[in-house]
VOSEGU-450423 format. One record per residue (C-alpha): residue number from 1; x, z, y; residue in three letters. Coordinates in Angstrom, 3 decimals, m for minus. Example, Ala and Ser with C-alpha at 12.3 -4.5 7.8 and 13.67 -1.06 7.14 Angstrom:
<recs>
+-----+----------+----------+----------+------+
|  nr |       xx |       zz |       yy | rest |
+-----+----------+----------+----------+------+
|   1 |   12.300 |    7.800 |   m4.500 |  ALA |
|   2 |   13.670 |    7.140 |   m1.060 |  SER |
+-----+----------+----------+----------+------+
</recs>
This chain:
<recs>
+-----+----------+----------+----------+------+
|  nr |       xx |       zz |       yy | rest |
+-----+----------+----------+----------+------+
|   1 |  m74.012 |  m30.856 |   33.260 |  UNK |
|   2 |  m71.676 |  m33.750 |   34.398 |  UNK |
|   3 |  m69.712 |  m36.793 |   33.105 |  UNK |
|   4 |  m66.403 |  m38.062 |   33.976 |  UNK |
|   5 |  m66.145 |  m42.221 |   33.521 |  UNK |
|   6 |  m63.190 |  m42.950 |   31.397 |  UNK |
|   7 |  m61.949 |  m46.294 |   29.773 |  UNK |
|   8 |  m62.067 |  m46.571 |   25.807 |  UNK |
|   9 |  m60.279 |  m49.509 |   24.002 |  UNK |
|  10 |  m61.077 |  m50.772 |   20.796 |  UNK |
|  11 |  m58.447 |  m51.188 |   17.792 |  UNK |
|  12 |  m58.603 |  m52.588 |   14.516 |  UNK |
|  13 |  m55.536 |  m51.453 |   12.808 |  UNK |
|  14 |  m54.622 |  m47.726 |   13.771 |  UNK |
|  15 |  m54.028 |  m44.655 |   11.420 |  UNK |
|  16 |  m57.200 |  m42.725 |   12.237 |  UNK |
|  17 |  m59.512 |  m44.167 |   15.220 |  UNK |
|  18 |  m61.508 |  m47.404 |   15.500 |  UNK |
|  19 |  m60.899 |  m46.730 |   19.479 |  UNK |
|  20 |  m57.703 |  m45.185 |   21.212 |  UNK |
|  21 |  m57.690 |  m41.985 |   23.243 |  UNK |
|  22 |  m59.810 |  m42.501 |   26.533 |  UNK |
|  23 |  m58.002 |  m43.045 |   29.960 |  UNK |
|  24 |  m59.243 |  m42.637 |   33.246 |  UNK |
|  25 |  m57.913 |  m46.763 |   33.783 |  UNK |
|  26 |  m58.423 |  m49.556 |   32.391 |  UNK |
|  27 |  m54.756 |  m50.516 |   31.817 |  UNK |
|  28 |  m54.412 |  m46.881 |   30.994 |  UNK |
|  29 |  m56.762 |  m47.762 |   28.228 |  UNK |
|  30 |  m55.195 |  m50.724 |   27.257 |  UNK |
|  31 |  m51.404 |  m49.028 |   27.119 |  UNK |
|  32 |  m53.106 |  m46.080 |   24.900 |  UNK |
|  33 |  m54.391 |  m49.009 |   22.490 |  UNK |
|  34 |  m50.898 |  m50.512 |   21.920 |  UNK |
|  35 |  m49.659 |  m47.378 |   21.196 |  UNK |
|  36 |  m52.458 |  m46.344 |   18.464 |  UNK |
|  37 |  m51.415 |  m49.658 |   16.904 |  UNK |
|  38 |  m47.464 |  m49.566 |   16.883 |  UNK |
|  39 |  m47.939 |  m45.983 |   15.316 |  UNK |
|  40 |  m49.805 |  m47.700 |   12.569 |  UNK |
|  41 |  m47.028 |  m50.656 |   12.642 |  UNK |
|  42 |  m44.389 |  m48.789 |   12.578 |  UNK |
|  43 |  m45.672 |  m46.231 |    9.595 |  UNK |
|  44 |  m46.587 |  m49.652 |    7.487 |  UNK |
|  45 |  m42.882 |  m50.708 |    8.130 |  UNK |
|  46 |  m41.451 |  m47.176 |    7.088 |  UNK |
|  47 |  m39.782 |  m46.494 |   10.424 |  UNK |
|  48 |  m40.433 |  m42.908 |   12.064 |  UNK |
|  49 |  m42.322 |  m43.150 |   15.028 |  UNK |
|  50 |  m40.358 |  m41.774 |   18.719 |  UNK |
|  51 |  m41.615 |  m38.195 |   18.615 |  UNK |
|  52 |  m40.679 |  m37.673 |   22.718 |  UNK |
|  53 |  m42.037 |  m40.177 |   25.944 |  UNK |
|  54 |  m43.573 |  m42.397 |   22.721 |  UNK |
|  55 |  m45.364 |  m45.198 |   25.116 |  UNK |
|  56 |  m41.585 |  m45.841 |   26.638 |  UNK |
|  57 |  m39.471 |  m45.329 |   23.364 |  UNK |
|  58 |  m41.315 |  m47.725 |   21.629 |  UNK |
|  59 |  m41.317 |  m50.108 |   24.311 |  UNK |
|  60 |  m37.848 |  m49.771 |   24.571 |  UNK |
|  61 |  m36.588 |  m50.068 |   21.057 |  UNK |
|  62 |  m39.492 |  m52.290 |   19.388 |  UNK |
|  63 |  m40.726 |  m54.244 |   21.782 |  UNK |
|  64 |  m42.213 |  m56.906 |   19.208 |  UNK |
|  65 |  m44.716 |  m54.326 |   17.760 |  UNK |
|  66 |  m45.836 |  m54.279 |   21.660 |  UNK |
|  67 |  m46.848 |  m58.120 |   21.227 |  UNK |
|  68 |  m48.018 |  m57.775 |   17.464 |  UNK |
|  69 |  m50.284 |  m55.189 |   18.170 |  UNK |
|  70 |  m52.312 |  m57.455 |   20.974 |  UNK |
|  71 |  m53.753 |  m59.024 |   17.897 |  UNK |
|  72 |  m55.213 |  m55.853 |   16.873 |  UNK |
|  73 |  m56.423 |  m55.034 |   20.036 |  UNK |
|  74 |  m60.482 |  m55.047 |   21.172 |  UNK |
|  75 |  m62.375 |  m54.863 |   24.322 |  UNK |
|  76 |  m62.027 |  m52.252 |   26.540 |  UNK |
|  77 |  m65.574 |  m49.612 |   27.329 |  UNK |
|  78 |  m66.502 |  m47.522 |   29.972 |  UNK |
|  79 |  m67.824 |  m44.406 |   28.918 |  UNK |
|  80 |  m69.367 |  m41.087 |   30.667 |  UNK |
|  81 |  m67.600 |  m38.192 |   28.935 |  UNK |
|  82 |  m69.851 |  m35.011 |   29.365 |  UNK |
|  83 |  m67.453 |  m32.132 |   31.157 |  UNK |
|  84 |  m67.601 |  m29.991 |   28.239 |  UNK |
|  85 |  m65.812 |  m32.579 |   26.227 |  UNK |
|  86 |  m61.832 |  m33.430 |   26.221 |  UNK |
|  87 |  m61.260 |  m37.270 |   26.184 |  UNK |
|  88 |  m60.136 |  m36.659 |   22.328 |  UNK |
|  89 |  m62.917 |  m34.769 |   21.531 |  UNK |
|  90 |  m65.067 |  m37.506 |   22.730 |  UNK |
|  91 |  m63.341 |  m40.017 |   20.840 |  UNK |
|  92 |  m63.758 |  m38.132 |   17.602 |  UNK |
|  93 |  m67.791 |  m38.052 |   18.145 |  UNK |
|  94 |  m67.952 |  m41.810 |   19.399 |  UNK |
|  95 |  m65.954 |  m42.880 |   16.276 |  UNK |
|  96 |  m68.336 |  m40.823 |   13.785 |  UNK |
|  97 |  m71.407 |  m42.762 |   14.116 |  UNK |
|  98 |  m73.955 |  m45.316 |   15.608 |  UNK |
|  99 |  m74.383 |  m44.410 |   19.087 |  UNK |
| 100 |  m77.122 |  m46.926 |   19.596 |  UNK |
| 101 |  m75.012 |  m50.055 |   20.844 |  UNK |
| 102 |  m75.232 |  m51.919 |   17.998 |  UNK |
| 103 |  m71.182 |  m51.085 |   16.626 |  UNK |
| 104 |  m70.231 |  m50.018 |   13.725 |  UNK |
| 105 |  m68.488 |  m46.970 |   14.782 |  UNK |
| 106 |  m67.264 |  m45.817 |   11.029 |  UNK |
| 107 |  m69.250 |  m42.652 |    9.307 |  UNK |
| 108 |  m72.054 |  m41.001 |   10.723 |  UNK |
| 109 |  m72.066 |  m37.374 |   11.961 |  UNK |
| 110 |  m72.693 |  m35.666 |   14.930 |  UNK |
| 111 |  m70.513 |  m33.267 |   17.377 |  UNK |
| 112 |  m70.637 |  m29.683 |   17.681 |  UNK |
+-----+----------+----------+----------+------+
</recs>
């Protein structure tokens, strides 16, 4: 069995995930971050997030949550994602549990 290297940034203020979706880049990383956080910005302000192209429509229309959400913004990882896992599904095991690096990665639990 294989692994793919992606790029996994960490966030501190997001609706769900103490990291943001892996990317094969490191800016690709980076842009997923700032959109994991100006979902979470936008839902505290009450203002429905851009359901089509998000990255751009948010960019475009709220550009100030764009700079805001660098303050909520972490390093950035590499990680080997094993083929039989989507970037997502990788994301949701990280984020589960101590995976020996010394982070707190939220509650423990393994992937199946």
């Amino acid at each position: 069995m294989g692994t793919r290297t992606y790029f996994m940034t960490a966030v501190s203020h997001s609706l769900v995930w103490a990291f943001a979706t892996p990317k094969r880049s490191i800016a690709g990383a980076e842009y997923a971050a700032e959109n994991a956080v100006t979902v979470r910005l936008l839902n505290d302000l009450g203002i429905e997030s851009p359901k089509k192209h998000y990255g751009a429509g948010v960019r475009a229309k709220h550009p100030e949550l764009i700079l805001e959400a660098q303050q909520y913004i972490g390093d950035t990882r590499e990680v080997e994602i094993p083929d039989r896992m989507t970037p997502k599904e990788y994301r949701r095991w990280y984020c589960r549990g101590d995976r020996g690096d010394g982070w707190d990665h939220g509650d423990t639990g393994v992937w199946a």
